[in-house]
mmCIF file as Biopython writes it, N, C-alpha, C and O atoms, coordinates in Angstrom:
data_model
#
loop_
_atom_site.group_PDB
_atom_site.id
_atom_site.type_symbol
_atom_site.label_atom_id
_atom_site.label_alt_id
_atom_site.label_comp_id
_atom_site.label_asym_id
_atom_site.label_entity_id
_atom_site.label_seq_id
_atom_site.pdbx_PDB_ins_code
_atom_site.Cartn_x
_atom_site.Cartn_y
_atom_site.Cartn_z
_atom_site.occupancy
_atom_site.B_iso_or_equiv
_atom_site.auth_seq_id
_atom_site.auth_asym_id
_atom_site.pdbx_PDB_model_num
ATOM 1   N N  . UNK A ? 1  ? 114.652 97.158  98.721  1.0 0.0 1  A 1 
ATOM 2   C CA . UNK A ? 1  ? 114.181 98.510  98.473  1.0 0.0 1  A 1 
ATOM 3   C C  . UNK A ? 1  ? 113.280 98.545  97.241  1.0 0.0 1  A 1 
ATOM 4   O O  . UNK A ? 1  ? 112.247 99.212  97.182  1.0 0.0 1  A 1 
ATOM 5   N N  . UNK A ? 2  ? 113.884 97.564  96.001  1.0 0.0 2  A 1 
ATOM 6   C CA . UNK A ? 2  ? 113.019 98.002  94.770  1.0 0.0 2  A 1 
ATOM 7   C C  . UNK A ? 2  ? 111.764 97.169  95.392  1.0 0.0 2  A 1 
ATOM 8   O O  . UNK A ? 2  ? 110.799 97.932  95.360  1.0 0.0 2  A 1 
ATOM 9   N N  . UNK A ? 3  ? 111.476 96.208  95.815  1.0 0.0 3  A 1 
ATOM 10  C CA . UNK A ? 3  ? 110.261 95.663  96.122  1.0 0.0 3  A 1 
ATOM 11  C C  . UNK A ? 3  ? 109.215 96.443  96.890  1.0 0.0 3  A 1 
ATOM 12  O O  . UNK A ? 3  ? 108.052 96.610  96.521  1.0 0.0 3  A 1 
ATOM 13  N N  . UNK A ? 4  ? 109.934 97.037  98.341  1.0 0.0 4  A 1 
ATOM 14  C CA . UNK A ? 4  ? 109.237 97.784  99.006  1.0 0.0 4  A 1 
ATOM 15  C C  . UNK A ? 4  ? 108.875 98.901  97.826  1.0 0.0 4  A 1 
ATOM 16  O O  . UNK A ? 4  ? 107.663 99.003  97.635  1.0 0.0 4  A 1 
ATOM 17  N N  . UNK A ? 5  ? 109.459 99.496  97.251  1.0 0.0 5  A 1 
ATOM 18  C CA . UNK A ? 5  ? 108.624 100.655 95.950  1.0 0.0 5  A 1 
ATOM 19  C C  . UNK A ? 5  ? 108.105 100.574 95.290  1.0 0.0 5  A 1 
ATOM 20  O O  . UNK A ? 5  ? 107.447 101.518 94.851  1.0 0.0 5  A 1 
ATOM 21  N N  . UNK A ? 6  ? 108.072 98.983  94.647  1.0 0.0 6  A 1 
ATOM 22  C CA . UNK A ? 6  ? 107.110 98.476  94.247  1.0 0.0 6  A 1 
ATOM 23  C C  . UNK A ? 6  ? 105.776 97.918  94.413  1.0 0.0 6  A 1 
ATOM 24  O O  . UNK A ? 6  ? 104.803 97.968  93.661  1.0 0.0 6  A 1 
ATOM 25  N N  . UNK A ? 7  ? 105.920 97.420  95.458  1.0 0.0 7  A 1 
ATOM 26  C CA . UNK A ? 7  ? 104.897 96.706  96.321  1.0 0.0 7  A 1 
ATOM 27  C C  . UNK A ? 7  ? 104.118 97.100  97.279  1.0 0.0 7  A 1 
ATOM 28  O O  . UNK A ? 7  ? 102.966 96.686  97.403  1.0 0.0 7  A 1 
ATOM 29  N N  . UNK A ? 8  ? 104.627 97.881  97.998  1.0 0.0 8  A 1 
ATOM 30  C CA . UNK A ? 8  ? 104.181 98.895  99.232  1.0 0.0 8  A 1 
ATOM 31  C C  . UNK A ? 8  ? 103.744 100.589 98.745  1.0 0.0 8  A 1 
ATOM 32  O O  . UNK A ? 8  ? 102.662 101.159 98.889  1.0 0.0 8  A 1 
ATOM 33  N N  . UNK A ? 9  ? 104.642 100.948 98.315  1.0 0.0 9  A 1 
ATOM 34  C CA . UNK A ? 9  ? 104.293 102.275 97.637  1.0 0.0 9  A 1 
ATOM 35  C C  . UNK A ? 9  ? 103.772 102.341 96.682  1.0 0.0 9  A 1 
ATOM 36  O O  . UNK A ? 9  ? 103.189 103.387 96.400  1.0 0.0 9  A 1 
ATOM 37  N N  . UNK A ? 10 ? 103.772 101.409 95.929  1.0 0.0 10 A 1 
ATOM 38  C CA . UNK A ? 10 ? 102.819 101.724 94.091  1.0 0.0 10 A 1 
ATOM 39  C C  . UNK A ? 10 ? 103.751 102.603 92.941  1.0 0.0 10 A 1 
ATOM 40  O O  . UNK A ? 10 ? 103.349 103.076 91.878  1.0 0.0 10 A 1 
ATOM 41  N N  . UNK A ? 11 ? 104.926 102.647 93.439  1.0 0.0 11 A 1 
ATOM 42  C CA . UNK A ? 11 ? 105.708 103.614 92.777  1.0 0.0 11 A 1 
ATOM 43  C C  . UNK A ? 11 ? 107.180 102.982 92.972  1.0 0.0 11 A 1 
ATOM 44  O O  . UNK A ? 11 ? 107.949 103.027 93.933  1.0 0.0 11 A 1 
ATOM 45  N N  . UNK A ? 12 ? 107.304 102.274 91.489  1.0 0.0 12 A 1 
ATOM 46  C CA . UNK A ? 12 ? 108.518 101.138 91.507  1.0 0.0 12 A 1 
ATOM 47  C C  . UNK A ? 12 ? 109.657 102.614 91.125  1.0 0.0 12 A 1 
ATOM 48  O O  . UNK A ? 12 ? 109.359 103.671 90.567  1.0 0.0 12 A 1 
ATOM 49  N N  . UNK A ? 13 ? 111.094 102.125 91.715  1.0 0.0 13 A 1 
ATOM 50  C CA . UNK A ? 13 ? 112.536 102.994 91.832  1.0 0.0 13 A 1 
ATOM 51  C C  . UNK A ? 13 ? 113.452 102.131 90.828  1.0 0.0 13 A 1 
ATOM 52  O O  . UNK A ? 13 ? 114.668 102.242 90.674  1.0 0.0 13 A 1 
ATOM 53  N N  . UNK A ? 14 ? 112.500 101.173 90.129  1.0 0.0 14 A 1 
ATOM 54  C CA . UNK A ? 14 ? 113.472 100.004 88.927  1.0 0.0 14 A 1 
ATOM 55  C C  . UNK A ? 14 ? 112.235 99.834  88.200  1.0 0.0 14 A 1 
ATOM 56  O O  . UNK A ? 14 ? 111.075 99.860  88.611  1.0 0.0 14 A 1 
ATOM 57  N N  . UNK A ? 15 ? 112.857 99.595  86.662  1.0 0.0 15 A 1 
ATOM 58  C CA . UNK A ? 15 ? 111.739 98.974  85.631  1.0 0.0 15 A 1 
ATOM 59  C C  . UNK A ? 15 ? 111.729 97.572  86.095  1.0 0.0 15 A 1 
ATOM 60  O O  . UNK A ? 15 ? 112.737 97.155  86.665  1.0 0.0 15 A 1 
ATOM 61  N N  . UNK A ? 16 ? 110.735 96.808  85.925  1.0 0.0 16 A 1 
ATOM 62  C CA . UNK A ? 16 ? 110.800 95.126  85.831  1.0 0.0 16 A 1 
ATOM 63  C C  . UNK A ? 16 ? 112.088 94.611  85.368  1.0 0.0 16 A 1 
ATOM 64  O O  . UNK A ? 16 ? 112.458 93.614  85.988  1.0 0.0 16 A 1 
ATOM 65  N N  . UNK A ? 17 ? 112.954 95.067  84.343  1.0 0.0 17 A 1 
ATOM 66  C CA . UNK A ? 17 ? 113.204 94.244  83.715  1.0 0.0 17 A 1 
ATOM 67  C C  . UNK A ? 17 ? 114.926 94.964  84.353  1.0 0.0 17 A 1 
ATOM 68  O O  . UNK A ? 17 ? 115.918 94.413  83.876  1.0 0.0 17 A 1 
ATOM 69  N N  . UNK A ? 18 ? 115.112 95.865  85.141  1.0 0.0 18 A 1 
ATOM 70  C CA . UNK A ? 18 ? 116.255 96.106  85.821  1.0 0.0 18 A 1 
ATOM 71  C C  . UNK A ? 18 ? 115.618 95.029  87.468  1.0 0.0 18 A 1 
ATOM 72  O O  . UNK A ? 18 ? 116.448 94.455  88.173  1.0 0.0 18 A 1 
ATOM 73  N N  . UNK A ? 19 ? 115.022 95.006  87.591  1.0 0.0 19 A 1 
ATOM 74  C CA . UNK A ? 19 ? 114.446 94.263  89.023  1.0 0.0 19 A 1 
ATOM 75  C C  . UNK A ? 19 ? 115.022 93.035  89.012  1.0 0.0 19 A 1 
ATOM 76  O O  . UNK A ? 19 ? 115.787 92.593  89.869  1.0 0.0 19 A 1 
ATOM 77  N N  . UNK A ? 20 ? 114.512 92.299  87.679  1.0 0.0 20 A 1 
ATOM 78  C CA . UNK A ? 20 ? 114.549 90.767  87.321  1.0 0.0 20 A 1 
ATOM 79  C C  . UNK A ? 20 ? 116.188 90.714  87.518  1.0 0.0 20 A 1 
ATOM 80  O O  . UNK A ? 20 ? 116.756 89.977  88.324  1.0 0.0 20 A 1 
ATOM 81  N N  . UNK A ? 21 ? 116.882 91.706  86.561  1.0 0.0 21 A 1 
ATOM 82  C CA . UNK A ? 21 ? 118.436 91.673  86.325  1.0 0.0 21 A 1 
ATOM 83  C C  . UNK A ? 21 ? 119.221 91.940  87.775  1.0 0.0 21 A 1 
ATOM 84  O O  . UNK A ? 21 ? 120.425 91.990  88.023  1.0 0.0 21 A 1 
ATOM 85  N N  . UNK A ? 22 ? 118.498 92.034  88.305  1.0 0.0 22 A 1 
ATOM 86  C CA . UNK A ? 22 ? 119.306 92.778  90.095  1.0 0.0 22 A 1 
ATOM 87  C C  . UNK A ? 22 ? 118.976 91.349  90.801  1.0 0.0 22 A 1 
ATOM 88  O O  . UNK A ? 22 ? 119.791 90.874  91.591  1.0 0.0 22 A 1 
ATOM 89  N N  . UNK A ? 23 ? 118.017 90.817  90.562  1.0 0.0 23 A 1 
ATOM 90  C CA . UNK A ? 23 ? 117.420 89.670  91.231  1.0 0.0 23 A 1 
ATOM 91  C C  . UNK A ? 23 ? 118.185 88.423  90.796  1.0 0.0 23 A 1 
ATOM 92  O O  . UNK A ? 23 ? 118.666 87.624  91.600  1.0 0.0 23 A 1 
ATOM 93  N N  . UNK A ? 24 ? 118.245 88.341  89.810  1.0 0.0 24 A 1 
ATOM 94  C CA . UNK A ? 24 ? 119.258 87.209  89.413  1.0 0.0 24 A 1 
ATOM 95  C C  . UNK A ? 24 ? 120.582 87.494  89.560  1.0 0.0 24 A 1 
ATOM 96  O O  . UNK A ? 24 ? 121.076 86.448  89.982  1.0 0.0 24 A 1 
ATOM 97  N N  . UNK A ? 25 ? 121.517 88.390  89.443  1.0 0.0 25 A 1 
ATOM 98  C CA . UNK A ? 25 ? 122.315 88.678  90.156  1.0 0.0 25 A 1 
ATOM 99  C C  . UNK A ? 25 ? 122.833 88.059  90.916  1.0 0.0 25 A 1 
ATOM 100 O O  . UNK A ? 25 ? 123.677 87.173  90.787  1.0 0.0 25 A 1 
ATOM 101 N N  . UNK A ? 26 ? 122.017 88.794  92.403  1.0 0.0 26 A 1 
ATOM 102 C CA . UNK A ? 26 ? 122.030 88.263  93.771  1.0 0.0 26 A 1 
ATOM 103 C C  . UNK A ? 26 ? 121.787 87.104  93.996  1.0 0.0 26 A 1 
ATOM 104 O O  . UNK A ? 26 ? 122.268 86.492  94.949  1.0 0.0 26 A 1 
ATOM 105 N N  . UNK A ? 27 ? 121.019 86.628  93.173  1.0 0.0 27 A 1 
ATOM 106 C CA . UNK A ? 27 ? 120.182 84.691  93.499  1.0 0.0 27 A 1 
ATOM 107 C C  . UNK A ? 27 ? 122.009 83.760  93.021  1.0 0.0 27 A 1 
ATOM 108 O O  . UNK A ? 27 ? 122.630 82.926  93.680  1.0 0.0 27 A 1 
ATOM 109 N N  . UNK A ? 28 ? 122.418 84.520  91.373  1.0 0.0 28 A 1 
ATOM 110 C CA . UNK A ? 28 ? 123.735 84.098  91.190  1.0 0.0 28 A 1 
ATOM 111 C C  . UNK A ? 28 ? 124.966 83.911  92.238  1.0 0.0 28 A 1 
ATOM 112 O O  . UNK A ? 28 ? 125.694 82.928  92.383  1.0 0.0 28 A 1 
ATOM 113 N N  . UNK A ? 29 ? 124.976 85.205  92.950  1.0 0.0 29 A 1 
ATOM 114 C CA . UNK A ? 29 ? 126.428 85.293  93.769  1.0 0.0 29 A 1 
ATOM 115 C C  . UNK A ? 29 ? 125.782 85.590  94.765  1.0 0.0 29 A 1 
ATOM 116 O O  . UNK A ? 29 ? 125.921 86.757  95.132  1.0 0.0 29 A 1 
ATOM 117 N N  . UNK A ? 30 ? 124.819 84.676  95.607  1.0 0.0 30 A 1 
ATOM 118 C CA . UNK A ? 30 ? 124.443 84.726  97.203  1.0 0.0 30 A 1 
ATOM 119 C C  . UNK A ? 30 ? 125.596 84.586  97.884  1.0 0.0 30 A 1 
ATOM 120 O O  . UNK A ? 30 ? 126.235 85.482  98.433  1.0 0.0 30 A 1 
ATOM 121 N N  . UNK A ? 31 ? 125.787 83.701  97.844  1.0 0.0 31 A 1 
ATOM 122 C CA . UNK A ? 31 ? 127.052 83.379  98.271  1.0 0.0 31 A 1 
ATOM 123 C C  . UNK A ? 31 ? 128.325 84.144  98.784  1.0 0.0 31 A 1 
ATOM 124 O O  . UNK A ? 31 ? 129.044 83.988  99.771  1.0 0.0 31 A 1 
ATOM 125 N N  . UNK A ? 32 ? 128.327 85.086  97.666  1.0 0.0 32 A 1 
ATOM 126 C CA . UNK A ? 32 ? 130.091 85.731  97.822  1.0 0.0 32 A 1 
ATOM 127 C C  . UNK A ? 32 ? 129.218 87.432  98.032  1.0 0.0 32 A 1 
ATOM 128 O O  . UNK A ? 32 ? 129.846 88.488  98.116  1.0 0.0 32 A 1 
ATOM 129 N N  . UNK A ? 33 ? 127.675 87.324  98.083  1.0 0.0 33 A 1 
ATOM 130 C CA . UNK A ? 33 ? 127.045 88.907  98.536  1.0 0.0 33 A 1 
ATOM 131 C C  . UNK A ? 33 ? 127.747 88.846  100.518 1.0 0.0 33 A 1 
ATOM 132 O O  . UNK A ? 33 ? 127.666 87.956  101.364 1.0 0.0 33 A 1 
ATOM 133 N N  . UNK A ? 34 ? 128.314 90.109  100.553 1.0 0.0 34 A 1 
ATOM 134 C CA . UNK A ? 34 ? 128.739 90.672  101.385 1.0 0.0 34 A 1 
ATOM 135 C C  . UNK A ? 34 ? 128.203 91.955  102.186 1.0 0.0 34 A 1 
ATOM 136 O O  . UNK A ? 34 ? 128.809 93.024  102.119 1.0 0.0 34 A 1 
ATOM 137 N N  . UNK A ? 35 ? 127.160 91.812  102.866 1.0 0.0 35 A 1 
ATOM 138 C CA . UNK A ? 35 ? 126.340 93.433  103.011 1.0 0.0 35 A 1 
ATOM 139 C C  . UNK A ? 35 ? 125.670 93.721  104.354 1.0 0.0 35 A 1 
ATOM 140 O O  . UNK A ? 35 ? 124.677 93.078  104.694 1.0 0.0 35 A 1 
ATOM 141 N N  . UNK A ? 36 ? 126.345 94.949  105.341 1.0 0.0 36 A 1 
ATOM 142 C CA . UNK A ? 36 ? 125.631 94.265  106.582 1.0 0.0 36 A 1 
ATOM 143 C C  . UNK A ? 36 ? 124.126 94.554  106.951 1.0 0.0 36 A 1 
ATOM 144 O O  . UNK A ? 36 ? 123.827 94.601  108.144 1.0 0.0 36 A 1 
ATOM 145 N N  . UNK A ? 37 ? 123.354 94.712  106.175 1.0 0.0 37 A 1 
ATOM 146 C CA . UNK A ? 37 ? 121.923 94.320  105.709 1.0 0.0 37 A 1 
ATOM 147 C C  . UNK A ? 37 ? 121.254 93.304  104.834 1.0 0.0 37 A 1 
ATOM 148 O O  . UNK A ? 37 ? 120.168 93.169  104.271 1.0 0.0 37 A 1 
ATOM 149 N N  . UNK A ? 38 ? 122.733 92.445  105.010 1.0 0.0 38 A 1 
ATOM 150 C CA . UNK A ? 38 ? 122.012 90.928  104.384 1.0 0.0 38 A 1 
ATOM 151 C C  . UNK A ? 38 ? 121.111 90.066  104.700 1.0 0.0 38 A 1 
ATOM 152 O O  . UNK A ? 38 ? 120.537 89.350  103.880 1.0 0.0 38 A 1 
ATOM 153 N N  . UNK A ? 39 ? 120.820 90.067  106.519 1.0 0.0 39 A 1 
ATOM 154 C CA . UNK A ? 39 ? 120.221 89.684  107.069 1.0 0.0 39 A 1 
ATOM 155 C C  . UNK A ? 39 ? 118.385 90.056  106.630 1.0 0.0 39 A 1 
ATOM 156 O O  . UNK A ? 39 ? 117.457 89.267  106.808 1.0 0.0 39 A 1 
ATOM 157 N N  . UNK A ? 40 ? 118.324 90.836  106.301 1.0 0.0 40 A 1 
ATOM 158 C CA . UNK A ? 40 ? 116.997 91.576  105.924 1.0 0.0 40 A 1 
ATOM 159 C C  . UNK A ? 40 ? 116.291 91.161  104.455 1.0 0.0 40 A 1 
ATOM 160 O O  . UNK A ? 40 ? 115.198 91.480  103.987 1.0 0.0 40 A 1 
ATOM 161 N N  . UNK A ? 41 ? 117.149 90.491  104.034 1.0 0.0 41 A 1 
ATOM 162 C CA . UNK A ? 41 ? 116.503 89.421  102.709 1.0 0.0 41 A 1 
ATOM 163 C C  . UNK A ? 41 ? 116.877 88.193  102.527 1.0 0.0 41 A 1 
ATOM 164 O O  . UNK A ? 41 ? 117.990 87.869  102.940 1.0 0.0 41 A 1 
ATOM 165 N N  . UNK A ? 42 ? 116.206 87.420  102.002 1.0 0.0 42 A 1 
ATOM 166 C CA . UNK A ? 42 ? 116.439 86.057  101.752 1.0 0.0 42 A 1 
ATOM 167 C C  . UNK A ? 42 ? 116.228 85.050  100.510 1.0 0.0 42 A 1 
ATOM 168 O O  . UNK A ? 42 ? 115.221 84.768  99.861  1.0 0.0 42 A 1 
ATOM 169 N N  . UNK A ? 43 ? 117.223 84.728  100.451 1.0 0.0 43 A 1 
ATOM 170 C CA . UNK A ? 43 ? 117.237 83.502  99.308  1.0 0.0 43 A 1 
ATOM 171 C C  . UNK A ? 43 ? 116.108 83.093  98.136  1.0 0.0 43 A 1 
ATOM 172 O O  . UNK A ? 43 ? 115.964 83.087  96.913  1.0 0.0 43 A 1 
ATOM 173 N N  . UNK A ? 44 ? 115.478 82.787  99.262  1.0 0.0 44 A 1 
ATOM 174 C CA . UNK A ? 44 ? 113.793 82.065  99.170  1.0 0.0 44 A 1 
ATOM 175 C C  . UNK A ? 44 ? 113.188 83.574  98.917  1.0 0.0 44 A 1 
ATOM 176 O O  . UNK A ? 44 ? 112.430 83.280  97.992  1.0 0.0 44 A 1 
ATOM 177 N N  . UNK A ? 45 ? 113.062 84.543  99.045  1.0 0.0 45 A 1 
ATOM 178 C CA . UNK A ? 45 ? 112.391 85.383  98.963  1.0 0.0 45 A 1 
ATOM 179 C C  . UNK A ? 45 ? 112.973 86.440  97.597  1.0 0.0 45 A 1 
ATOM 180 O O  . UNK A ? 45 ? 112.143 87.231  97.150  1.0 0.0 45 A 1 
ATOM 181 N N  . UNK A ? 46 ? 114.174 86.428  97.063  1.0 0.0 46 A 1 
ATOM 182 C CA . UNK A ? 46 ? 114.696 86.925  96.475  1.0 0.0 46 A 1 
ATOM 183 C C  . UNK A ? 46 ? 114.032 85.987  95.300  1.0 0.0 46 A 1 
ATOM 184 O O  . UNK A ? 46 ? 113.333 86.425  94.386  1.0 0.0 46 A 1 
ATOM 185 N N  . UNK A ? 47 ? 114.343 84.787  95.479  1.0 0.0 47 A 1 
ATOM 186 C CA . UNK A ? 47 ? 113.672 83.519  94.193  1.0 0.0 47 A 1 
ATOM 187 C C  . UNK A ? 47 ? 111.707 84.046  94.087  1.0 0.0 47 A 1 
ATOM 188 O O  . UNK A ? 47 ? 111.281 83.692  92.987  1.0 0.0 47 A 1 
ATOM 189 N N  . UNK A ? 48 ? 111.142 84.401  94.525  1.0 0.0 48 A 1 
ATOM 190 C CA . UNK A ? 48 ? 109.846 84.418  95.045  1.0 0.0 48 A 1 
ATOM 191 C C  . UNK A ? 48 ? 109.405 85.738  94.457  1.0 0.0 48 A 1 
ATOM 192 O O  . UNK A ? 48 ? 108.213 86.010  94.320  1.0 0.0 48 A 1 
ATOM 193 N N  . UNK A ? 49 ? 110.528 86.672  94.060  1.0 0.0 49 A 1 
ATOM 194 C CA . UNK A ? 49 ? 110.575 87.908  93.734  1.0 0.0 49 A 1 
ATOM 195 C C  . UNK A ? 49 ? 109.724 88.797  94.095  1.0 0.0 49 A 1 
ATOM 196 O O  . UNK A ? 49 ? 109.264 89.634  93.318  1.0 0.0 49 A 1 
ATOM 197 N N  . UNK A ? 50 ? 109.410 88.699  95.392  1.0 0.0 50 A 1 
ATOM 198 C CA . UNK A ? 50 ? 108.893 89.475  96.505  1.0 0.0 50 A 1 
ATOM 199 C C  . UNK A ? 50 ? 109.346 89.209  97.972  1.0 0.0 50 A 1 
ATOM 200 O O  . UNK A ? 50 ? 110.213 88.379  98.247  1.0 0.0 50 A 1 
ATOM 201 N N  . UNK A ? 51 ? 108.728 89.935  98.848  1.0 0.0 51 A 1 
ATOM 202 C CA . UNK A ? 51 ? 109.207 89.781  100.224 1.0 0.0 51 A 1 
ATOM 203 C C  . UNK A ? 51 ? 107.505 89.740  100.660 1.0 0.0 51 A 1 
ATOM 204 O O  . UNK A ? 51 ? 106.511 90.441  100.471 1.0 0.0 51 A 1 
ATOM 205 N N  . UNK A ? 52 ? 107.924 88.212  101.494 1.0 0.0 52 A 1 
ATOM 206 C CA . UNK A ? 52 ? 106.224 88.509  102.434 1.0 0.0 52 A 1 
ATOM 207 C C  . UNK A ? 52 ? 106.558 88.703  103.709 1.0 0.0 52 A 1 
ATOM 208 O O  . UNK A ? 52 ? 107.623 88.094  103.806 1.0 0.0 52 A 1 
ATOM 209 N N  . UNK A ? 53 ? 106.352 89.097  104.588 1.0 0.0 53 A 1 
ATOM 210 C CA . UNK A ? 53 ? 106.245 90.057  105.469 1.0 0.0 53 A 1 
ATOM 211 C C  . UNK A ? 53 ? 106.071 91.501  105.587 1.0 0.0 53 A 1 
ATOM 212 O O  . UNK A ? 53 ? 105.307 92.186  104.906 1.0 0.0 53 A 1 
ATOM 213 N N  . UNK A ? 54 ? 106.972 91.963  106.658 1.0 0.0 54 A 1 
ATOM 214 C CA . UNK A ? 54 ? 106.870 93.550  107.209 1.0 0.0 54 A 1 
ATOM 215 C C  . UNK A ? 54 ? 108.422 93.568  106.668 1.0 0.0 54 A 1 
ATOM 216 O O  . UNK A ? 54 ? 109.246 92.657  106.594 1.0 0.0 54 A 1 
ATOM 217 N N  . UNK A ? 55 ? 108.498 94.957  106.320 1.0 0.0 55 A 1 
ATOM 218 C CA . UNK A ? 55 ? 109.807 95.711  106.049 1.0 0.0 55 A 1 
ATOM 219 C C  . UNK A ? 55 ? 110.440 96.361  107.041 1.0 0.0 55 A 1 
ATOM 220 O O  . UNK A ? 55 ? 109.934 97.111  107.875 1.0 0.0 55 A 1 
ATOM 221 N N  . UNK A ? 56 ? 111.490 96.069  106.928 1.0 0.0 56 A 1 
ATOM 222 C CA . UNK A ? 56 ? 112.003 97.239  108.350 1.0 0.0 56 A 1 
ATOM 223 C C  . UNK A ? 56 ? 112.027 98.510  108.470 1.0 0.0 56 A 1 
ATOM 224 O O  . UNK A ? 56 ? 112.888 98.503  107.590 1.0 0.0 56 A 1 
ATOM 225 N N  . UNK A ? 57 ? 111.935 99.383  108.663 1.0 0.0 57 A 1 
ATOM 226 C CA . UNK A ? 57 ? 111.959 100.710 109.101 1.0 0.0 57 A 1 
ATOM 227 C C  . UNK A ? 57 ? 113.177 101.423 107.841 1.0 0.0 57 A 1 
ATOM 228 O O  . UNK A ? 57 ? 113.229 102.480 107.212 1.0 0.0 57 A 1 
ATOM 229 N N  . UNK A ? 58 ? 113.815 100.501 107.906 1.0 0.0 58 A 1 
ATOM 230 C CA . UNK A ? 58 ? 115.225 101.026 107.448 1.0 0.0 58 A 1 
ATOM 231 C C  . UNK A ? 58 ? 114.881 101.194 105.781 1.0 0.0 58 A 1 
ATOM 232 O O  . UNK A ? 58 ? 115.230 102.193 105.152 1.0 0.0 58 A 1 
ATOM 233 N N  . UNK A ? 59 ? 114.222 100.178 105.240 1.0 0.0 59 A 1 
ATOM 234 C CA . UNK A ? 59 ? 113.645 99.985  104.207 1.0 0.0 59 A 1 
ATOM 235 C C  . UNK A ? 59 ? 113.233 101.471 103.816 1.0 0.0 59 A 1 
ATOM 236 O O  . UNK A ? 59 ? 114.109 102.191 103.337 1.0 0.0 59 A 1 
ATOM 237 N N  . UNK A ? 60 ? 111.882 101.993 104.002 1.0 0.0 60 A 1 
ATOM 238 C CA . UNK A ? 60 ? 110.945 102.889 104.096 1.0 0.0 60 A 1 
ATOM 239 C C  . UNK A ? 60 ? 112.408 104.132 103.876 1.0 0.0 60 A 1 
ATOM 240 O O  . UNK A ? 60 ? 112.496 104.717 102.797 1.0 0.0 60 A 1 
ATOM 241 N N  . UNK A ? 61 ? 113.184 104.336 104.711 1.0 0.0 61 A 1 
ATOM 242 C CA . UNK A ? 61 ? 114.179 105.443 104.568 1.0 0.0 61 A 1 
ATOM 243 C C  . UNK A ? 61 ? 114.981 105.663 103.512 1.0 0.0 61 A 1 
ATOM 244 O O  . UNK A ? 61 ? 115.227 106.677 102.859 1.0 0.0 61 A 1 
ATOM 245 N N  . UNK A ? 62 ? 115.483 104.135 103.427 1.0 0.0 62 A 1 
ATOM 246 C CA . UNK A ? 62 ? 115.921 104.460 102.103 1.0 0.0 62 A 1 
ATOM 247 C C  . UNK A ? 62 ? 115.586 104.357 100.469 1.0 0.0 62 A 1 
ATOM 248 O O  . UNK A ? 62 ? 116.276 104.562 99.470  1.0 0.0 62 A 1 
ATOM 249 N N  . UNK A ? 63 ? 114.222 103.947 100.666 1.0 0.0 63 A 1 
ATOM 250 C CA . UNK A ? 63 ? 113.991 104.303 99.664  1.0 0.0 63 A 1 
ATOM 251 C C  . UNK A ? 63 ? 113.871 105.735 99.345  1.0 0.0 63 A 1 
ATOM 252 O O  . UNK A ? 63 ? 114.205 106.167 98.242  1.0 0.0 63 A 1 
ATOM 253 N N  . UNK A ? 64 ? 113.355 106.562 100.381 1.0 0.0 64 A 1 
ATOM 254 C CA . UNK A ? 64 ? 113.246 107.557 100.486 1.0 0.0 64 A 1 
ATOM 255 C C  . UNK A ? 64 ? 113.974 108.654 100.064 1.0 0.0 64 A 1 
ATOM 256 O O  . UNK A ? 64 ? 113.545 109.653 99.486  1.0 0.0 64 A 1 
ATOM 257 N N  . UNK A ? 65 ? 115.032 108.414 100.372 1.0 0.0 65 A 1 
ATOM 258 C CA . UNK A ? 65 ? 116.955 109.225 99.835  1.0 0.0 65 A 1 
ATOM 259 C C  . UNK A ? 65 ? 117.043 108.949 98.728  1.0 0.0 65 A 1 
ATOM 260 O O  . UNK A ? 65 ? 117.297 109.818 97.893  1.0 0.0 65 A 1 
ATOM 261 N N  . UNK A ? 66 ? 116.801 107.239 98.289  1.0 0.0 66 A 1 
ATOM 262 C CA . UNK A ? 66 ? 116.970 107.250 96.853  1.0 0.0 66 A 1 
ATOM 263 C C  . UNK A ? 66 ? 115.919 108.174 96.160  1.0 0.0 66 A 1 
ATOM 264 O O  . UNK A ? 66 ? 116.313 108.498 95.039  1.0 0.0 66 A 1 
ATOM 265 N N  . UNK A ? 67 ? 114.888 108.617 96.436  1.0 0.0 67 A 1 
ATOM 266 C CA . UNK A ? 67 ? 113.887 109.043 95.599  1.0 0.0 67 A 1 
ATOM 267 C C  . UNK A ? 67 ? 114.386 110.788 96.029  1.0 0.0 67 A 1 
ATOM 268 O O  . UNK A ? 67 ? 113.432 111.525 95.781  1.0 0.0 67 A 1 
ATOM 269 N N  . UNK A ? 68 ? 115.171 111.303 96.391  1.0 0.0 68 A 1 
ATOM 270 C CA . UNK A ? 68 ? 115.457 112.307 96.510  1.0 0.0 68 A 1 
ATOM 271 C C  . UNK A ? 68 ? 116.420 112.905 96.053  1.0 0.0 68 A 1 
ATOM 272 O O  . UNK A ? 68 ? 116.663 114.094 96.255  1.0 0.0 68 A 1 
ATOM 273 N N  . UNK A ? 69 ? 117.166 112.033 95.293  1.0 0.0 69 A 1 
ATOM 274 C CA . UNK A ? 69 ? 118.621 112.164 94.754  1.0 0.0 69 A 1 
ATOM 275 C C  . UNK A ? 69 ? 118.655 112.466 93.723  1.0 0.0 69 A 1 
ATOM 276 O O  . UNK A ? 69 ? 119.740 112.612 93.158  1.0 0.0 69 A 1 
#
């Protein structure tokens, strides 16, 4: 989500430096992350600190809610 708001919209929902801290995180405890939208990011792409491709649909929505809250 923070990427797609960042990257796609021009209008980041995290500072850099909460991004980096969310990103390492997850890169830390891949492993024991539990989420059934895990499938929708990856390892390699989390390290890469972007996503290349298309976003899913699902993406786009929720960023959306978050930005409404």
């Amino acid at each position: 989500m923070a990427a797609y708001a960042y990257y796609v919209e021009d209008d980041p929902i995290l500072t850099d430096a909460q991004y980096d801290r969310l990103v390492h995180r997850m890169i830390d405890n891949w492993n024991k992350i539990e989420h059934r939208h895990k499938n929708l990011i990856t390892l390699d792409a989390l390290k890469a600190g972007t996503f290349i491709g298309k976003y899913p649909s699902i993406i786009a929505g929720a960023v959306k809610q978050v930005r409404n809250i």
